[in-house]
Backbone as numpy.savetxt, mean C-alpha at the origin, in Angstrom:
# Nx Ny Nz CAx CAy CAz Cx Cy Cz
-9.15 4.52 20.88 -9.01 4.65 19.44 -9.84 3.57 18.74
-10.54 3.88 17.94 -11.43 2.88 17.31 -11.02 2.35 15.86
-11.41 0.97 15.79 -10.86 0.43 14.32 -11.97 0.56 13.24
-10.85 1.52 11.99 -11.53 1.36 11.14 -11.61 0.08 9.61
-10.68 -0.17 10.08 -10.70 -1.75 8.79 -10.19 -2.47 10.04
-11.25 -4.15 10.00 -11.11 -5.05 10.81 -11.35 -5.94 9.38
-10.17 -7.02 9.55 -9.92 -8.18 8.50 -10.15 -9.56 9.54
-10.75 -10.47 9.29 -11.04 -11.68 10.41 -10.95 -13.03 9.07
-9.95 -13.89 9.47 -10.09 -14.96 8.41 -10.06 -14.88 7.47
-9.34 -13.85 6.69 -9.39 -13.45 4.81 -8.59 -15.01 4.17
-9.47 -15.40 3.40 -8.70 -16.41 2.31 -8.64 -16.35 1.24
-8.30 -16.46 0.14 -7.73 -15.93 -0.75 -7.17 -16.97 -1.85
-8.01 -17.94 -2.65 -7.90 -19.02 -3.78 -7.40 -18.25 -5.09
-6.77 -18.79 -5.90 -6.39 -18.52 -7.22 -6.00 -19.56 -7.72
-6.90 -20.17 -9.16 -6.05 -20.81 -9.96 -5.05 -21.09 -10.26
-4.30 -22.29 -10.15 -3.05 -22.76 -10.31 -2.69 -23.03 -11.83
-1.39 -23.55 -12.19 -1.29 -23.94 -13.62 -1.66 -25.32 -13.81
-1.93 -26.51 -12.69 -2.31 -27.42 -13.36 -3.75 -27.36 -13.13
-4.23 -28.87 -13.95 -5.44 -28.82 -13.88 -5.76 -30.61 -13.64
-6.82 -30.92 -12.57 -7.53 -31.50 -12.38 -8.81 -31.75 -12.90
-8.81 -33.47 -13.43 -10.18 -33.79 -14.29 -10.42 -32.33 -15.10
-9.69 -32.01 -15.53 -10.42 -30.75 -16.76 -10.52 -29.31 -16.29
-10.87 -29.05 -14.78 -10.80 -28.03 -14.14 -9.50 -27.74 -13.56
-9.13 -26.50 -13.43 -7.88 -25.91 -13.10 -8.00 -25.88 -11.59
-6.88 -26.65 -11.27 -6.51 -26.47 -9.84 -6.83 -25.31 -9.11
-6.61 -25.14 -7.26 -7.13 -23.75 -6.67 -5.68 -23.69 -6.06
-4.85 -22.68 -6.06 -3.95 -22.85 -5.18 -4.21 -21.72 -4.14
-3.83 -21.71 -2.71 -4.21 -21.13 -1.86 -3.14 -19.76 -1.84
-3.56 -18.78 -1.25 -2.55 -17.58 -1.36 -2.64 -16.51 -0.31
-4.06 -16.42 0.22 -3.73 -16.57 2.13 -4.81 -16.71 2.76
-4.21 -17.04 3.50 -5.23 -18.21 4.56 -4.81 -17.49 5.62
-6.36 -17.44 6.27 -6.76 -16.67 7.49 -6.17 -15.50 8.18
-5.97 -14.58 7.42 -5.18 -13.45 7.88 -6.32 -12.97 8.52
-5.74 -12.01 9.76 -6.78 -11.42 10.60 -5.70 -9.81 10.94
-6.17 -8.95 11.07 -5.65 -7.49 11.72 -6.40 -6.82 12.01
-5.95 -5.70 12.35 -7.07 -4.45 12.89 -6.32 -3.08 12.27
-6.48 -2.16 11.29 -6.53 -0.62 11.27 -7.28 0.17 12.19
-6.49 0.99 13.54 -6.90 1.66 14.06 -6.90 3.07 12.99
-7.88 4.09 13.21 -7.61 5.44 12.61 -6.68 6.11 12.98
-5.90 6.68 11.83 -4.56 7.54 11.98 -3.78 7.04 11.93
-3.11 5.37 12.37 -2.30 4.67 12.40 -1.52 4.16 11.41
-0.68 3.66 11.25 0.76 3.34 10.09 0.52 1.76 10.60
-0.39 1.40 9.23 0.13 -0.60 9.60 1.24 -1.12 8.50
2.60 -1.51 9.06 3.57 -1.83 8.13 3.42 -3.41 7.70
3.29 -3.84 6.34 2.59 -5.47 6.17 4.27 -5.87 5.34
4.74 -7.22 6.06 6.27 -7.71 5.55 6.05 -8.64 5.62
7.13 -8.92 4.28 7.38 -10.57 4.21 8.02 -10.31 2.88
8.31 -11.81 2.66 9.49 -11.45 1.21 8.54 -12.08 0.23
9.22 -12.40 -0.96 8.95 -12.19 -1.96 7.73 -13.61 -2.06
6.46 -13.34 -2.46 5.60 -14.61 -3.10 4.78 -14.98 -1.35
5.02 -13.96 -0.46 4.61 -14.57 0.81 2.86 -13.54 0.98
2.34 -12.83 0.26 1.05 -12.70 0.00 0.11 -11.01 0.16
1.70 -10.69 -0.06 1.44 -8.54 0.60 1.00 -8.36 -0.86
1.21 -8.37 -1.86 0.14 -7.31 -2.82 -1.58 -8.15 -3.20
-1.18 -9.52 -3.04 -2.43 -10.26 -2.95 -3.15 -9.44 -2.18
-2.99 -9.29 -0.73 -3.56 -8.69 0.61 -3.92 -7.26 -0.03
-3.46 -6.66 -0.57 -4.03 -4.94 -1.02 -5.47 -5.41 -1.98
-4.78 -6.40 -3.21 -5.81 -6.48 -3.87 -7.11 -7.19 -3.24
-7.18 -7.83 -2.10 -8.27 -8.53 -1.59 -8.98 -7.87 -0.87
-8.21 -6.26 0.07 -8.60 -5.65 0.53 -9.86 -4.21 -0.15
-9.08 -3.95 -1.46 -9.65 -3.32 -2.37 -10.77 -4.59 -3.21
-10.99 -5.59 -2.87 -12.19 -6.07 -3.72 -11.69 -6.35 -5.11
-10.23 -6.33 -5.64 -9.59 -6.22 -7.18 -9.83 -7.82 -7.34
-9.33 -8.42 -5.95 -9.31 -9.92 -6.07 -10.09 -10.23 -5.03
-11.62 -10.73 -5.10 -12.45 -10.97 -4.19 -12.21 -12.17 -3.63
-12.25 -12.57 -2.00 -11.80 -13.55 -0.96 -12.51 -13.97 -1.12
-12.37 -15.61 -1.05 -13.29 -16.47 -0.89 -13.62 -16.63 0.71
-13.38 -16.79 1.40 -13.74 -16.47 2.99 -13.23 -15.54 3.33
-13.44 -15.62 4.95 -13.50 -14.56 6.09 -14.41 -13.00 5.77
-14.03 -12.02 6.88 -14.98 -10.68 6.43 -13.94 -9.58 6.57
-14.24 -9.03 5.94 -13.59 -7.23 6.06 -14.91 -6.50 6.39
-13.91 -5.43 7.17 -15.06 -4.33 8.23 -15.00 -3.49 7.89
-15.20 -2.55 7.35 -14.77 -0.94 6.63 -15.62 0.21 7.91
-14.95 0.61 8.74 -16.03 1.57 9.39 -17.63 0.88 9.70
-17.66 -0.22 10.20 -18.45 -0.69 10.75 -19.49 -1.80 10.09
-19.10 -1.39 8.21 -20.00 -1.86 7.19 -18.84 -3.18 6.70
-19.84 -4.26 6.47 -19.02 -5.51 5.88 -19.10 -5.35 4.46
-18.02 -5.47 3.87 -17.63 -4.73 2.15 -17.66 -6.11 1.69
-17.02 -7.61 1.96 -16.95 -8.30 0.81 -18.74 -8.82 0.37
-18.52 -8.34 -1.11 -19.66 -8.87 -1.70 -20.21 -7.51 -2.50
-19.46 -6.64 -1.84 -20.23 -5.08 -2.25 -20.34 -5.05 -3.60
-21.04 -4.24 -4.43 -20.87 -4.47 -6.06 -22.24 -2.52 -5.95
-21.49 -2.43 -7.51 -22.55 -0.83 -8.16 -21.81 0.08 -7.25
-22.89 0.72 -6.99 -22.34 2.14 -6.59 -21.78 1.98 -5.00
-22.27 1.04 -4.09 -21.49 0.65 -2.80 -20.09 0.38 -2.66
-20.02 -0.25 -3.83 -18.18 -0.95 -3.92 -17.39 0.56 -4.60
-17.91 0.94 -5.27 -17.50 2.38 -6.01 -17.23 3.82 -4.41
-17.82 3.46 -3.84 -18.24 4.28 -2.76 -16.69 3.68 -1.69
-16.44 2.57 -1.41 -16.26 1.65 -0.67 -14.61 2.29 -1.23
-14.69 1.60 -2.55 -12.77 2.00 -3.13 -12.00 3.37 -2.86
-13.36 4.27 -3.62 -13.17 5.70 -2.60 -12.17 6.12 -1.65
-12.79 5.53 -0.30 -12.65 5.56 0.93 -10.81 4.67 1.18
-10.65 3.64 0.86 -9.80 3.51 0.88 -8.62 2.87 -0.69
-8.07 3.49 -0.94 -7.51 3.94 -2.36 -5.86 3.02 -2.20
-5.72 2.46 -3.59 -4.30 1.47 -3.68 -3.35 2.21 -4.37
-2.07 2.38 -3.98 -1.33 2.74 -4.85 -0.26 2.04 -5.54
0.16 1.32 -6.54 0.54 0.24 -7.12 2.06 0.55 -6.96
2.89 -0.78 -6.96 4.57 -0.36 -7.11 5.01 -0.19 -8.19
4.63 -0.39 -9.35 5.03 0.54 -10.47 4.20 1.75 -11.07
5.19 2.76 -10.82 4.41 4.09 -11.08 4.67 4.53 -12.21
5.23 3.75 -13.24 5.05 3.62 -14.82 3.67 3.12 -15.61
3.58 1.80 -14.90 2.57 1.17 -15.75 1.11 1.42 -15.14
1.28 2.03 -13.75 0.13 2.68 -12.96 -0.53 3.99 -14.21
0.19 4.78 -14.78 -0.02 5.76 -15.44 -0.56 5.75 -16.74
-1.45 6.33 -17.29 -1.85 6.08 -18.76 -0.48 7.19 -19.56
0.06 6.50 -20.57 1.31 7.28 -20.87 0.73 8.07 -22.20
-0.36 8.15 -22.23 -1.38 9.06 -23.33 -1.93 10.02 -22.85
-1.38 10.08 -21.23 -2.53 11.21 -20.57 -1.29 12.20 -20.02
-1.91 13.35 -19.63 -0.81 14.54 -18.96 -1.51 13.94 -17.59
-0.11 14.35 -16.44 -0.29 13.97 -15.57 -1.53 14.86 -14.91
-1.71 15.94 -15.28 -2.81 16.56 -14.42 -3.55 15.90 -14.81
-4.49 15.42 -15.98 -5.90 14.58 -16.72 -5.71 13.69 -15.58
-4.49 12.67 -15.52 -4.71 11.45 -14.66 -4.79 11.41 -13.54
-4.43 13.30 -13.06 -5.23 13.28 -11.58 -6.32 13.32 -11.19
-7.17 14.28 -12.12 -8.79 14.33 -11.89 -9.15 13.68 -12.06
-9.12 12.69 -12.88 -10.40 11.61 -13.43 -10.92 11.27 -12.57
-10.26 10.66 -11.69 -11.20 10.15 -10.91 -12.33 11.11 -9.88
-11.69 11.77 -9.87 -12.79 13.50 -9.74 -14.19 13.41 -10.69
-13.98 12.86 -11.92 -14.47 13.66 -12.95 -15.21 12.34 -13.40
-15.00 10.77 -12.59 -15.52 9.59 -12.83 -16.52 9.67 -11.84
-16.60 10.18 -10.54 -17.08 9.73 -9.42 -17.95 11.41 -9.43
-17.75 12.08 -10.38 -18.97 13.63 -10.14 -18.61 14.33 -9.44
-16.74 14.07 -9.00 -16.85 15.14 -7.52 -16.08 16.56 -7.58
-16.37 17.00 -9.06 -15.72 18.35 -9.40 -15.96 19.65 -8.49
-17.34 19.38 -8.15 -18.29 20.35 -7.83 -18.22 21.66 -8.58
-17.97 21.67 -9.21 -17.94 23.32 -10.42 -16.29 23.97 -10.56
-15.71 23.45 -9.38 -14.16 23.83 -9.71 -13.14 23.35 -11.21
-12.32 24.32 -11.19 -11.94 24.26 -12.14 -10.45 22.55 -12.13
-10.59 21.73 -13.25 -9.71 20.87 -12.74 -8.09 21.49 -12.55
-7.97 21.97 -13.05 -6.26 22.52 -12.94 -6.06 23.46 -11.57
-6.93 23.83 -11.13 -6.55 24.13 -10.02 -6.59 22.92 -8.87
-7.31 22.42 -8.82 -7.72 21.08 -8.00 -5.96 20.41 -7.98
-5.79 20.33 -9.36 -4.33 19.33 -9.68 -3.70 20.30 -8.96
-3.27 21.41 -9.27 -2.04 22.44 -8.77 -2.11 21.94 -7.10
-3.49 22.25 -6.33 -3.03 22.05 -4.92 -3.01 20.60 -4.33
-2.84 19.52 -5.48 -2.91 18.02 -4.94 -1.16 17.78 -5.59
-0.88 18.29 -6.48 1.19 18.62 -6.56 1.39 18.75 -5.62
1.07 20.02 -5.28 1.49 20.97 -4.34 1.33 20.36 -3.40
0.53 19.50 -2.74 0.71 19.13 -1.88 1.15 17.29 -1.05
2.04 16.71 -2.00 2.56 15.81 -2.32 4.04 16.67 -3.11
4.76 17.18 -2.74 5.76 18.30 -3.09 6.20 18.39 -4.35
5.17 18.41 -5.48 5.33 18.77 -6.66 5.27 20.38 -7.23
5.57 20.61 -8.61 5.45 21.86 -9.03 4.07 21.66 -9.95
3.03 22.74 -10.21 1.92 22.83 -10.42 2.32 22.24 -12.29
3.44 22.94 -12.35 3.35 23.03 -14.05 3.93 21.45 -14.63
4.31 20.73 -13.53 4.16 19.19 -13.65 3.03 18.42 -14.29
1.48 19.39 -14.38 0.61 19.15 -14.40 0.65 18.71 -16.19
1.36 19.23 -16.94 0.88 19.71 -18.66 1.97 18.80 -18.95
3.04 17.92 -18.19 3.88 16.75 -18.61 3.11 15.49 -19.09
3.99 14.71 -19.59 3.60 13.11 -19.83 4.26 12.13 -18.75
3.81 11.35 -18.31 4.69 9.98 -17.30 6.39 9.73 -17.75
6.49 9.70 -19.11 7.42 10.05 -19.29 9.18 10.77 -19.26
8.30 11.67 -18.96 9.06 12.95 -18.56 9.31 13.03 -17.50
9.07 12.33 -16.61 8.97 12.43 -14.94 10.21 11.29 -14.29
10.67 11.57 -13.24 11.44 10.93 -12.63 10.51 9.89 -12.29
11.01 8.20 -11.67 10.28 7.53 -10.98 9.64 8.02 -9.41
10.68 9.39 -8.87 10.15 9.19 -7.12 8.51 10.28 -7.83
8.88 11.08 -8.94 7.90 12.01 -9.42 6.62 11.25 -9.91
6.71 10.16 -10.45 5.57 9.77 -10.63 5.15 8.91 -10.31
6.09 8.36 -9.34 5.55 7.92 -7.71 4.36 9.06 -6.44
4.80 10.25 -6.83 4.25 11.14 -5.83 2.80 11.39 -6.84
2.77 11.31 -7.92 1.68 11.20 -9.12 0.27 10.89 -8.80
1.15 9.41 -8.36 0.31 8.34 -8.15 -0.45 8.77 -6.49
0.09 9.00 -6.00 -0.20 9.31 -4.36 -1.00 10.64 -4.81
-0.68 11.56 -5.50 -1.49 13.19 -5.46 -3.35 12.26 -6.19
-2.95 11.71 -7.23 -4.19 10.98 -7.44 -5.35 9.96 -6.59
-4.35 9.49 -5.69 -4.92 8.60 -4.77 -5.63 9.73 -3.56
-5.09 10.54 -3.16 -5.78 11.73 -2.46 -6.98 12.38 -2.80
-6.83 12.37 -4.30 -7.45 12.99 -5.08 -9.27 13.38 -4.34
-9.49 11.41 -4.13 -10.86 11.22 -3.58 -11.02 11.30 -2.28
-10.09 12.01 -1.26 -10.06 12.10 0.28 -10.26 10.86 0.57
-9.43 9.94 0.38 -9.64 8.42 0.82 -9.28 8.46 2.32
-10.08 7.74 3.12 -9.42 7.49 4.85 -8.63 6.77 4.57
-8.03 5.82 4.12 -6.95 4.49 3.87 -6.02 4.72 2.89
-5.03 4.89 2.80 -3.98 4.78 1.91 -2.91 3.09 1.81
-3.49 2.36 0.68 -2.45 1.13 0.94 -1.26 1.88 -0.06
0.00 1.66 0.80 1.05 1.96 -0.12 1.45 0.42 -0.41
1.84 0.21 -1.83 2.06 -1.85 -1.99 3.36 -1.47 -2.49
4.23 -1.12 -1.89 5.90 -1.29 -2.72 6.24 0.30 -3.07
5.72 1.03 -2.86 5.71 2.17 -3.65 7.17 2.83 -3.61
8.13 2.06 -2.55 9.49 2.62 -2.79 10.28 1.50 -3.21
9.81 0.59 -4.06 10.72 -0.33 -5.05 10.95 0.08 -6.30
12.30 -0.18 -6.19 12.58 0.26 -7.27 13.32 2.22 -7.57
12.87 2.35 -6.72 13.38 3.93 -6.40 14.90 3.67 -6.07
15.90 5.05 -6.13 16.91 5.19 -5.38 16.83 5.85 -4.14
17.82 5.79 -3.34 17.79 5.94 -1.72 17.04 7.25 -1.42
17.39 8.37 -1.65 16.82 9.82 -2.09 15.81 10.19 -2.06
15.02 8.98 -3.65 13.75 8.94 -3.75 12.70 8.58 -2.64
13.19 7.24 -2.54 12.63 6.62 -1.31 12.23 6.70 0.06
13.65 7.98 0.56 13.49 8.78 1.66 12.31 10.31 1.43
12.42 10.58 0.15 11.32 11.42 0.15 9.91 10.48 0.22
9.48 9.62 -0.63 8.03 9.21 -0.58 7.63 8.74 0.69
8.72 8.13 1.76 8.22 7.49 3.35 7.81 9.14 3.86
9.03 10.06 3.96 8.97 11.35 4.61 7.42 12.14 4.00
6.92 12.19 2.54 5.88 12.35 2.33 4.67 11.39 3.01
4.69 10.24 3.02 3.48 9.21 3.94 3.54 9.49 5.30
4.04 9.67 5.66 4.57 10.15 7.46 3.68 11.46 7.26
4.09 12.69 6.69 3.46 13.86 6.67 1.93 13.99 5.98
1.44 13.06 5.47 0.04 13.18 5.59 -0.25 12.38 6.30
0.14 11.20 6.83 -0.85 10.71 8.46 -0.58 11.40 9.63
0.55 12.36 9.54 0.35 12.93 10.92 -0.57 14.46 10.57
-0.63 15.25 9.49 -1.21 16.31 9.37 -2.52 15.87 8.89
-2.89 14.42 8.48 -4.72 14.75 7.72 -5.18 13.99 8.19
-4.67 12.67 9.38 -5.07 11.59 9.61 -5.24 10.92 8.81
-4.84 10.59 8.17 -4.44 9.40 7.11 -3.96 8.14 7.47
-5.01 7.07 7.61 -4.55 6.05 7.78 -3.83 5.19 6.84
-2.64 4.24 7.15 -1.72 3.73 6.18 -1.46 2.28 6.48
-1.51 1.95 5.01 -0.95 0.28 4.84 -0.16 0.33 4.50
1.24 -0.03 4.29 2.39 0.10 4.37 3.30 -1.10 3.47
2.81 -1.60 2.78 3.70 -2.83 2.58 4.94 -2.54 1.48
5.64 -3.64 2.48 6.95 -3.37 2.09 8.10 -4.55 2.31
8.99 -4.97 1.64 10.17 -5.82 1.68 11.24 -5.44 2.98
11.08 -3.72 3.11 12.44 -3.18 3.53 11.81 -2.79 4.78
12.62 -3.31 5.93 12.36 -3.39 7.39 12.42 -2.04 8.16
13.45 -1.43 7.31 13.96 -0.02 8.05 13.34 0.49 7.62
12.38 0.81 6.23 11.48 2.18 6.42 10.27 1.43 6.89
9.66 0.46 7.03 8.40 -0.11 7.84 9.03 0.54 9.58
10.02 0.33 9.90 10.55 0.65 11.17 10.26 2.26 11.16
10.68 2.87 10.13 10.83 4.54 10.85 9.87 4.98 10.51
8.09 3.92 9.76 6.97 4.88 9.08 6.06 4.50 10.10
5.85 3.02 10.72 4.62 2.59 11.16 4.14 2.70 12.08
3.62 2.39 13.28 3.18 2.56 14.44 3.06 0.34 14.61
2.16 -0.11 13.98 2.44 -1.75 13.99 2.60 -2.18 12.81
2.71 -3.49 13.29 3.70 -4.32 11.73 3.08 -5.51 11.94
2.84 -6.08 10.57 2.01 -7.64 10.41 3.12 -8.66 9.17
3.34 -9.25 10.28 4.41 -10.14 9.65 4.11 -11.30 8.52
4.18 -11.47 7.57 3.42 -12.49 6.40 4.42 -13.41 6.24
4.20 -15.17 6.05 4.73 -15.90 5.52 3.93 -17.03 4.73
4.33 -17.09 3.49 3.86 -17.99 2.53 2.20 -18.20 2.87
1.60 -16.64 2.67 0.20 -16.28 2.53 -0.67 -16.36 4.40
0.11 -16.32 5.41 -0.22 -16.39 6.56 0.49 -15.85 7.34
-0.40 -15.01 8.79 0.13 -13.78 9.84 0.83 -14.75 10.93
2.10 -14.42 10.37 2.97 -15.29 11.97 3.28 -14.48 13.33
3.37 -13.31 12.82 3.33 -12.57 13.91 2.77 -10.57 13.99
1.89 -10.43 14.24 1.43 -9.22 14.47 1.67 -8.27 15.70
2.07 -7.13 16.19 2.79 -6.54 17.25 2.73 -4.88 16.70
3.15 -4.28 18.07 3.64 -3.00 17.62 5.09 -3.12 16.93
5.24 -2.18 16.16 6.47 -1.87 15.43 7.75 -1.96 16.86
7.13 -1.46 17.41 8.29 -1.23 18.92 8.70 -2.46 19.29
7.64 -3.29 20.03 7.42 -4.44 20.33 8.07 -5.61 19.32
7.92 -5.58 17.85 8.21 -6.64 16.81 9.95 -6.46 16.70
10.38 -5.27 16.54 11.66 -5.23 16.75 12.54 -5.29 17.80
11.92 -5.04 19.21 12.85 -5.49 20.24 13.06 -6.74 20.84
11.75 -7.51 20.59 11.80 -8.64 20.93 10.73 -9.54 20.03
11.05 -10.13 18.79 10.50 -10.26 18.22 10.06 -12.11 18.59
8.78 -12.83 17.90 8.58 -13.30 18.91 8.90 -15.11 18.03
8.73 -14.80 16.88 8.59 -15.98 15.50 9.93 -16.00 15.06
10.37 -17.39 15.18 11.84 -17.67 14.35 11.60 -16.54 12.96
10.63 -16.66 12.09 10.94 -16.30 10.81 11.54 -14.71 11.06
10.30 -14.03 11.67 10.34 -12.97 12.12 12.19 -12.11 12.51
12.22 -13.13 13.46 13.85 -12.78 14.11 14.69 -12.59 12.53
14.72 -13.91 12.00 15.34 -13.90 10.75 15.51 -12.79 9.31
14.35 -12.40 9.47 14.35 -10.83 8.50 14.59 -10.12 9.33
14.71 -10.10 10.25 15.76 -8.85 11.56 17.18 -8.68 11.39
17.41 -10.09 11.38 18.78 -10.05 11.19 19.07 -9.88 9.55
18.33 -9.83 8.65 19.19 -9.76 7.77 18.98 -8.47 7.03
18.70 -7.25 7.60 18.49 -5.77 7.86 20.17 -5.74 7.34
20.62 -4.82 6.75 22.10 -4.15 6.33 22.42 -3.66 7.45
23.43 -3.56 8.26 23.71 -2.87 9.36 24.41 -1.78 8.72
23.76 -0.07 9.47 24.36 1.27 9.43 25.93 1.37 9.11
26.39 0.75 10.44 28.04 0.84 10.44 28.67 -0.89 10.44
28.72 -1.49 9.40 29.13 -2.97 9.02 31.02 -2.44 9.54
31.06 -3.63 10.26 32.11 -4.30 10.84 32.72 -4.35 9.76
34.28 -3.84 9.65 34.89 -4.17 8.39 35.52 -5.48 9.15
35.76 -6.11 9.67 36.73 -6.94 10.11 36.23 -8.18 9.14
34.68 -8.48 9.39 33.62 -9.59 8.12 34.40 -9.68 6.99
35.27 -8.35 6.29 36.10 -8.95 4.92 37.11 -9.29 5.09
37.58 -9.51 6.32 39.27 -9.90 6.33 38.90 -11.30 6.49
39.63 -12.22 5.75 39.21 -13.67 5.74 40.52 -13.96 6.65
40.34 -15.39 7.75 40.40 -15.67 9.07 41.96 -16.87 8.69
């Protein structure tokens, strides 16, 4: 199986709030992350809160350009890309943001905000857009006539799946999902993993996965890249990271997973 995104040493500076002699401090936000995306594969990226997973989407997409290391895209080194290469480059692998409110232009019908990017990048080819939208619903398990709504009007898991029918839109090989089931209810949530599962196993769709919540990284990914305070403590198969996991931190967000069937005896005080 061959890799198609190879990350080696990504670092990742951002201005801090103070400032030195007049210039604004650099504070660091990750340092030397390294992985591999095989094709077809589910990479699940964890860690809690401020430890460097939506940084990592945006550095990967070029939103927030790394100050070191390289990214590999299918064989081509992307950081630095700019014009129609980087345009070409985003394409290929497409972000989908954790709020699928403010992701949305709330002036647009959801079908408009599916094509555009169809209709930014020239790739209509003479088809009509409303049909294009009907079979990108349709196939992210929407109803076609969803298409003539506002963001509004839509449930969050609905314009969560919005956001994903749009991200398809451009046949991207890479799908980063960054949170995309925060904030959802249980329901919801179990539909959008059960939808990401069913396009990497039917289109080959490769997936980034990031996420807070252990159990759907557990039942979506194939491997898992463990993040703490902007650095990879431990990388493994999903199989491998949960049976025997290998980093104190690691163990520690294991254990603090909700257990299925909780011990009632824990509320009887002793």
């Amino acid at each position: 199986m061959s890799a198609l995104l190879r990350v080696e040493g990504l670092g990742l500076d951002v201005p801090a709030a103070v400032r030195v002699q007049g210039q604004p401090a650099m504070r660091t936000i990750l340092r030397d992350v390294g992985f591999t995306l095989q094709r077809g594969r589910a990479l699940g990226v964890i860690g809690e809160s401020g430890s460097g997973k939506s940084s990592l989407a945006r550095a990967l997409t070029l939103l927030m350009p790394p100050q070191r290391g390289r990214i590999t895209f299918d064989g081509q080194a992307v950081v630095g890309l700019a014009g129609q290469a980087l345009t070409d480059y985003r394409a290929r692998l497409q972000l989908v943001f954790q709020d699928p409110m403010s992701a949305l232009n709330p002036r647009r019908r959801v079908g408009t905000s599916i094509v555009q990017p169809l209709r930014a990048l020239g790739r209509l080819a003479g088809r009509k857009p409303m049909d294009i939208c009907a079979e990108l619903l349709e196939r992210v398990g929407l109803s076609a006539d969803l298409a003539l709504r506002y963001p509004h009007e839509l449930s969050g898991g609905q314009r969560q799946r919005v956001n994903i029918a749009r991200a398809l839109a451009v046949q991207p090989e890479v799908l980063i999902a960054d949170e995309v089931t925060s904030g959802l209810d249980v329901s919801a949530q179990a539909l959008i993993v059960a939808l990401l599962a069913s396009l990497c196993r039917e289109s080959g769709l490769s997936l980034i996965f990031i996420s807070h919540d252990l159990s759907l990284v557990h039942s979506l990914c194939d491997d898992v890249l463990i993040l703490r305070a902007g650095e990879v403590v431990e990388s493994a198969s999903t199989a491998q990271v949960f049976a025997a996991p290998a980093h104190a931190y690691t163990r520690d967000l294991l254990a603090a997973i909700p257990l299925p069937d909780p011990d009632p005896a824990w509320l009887i005080e002793s």
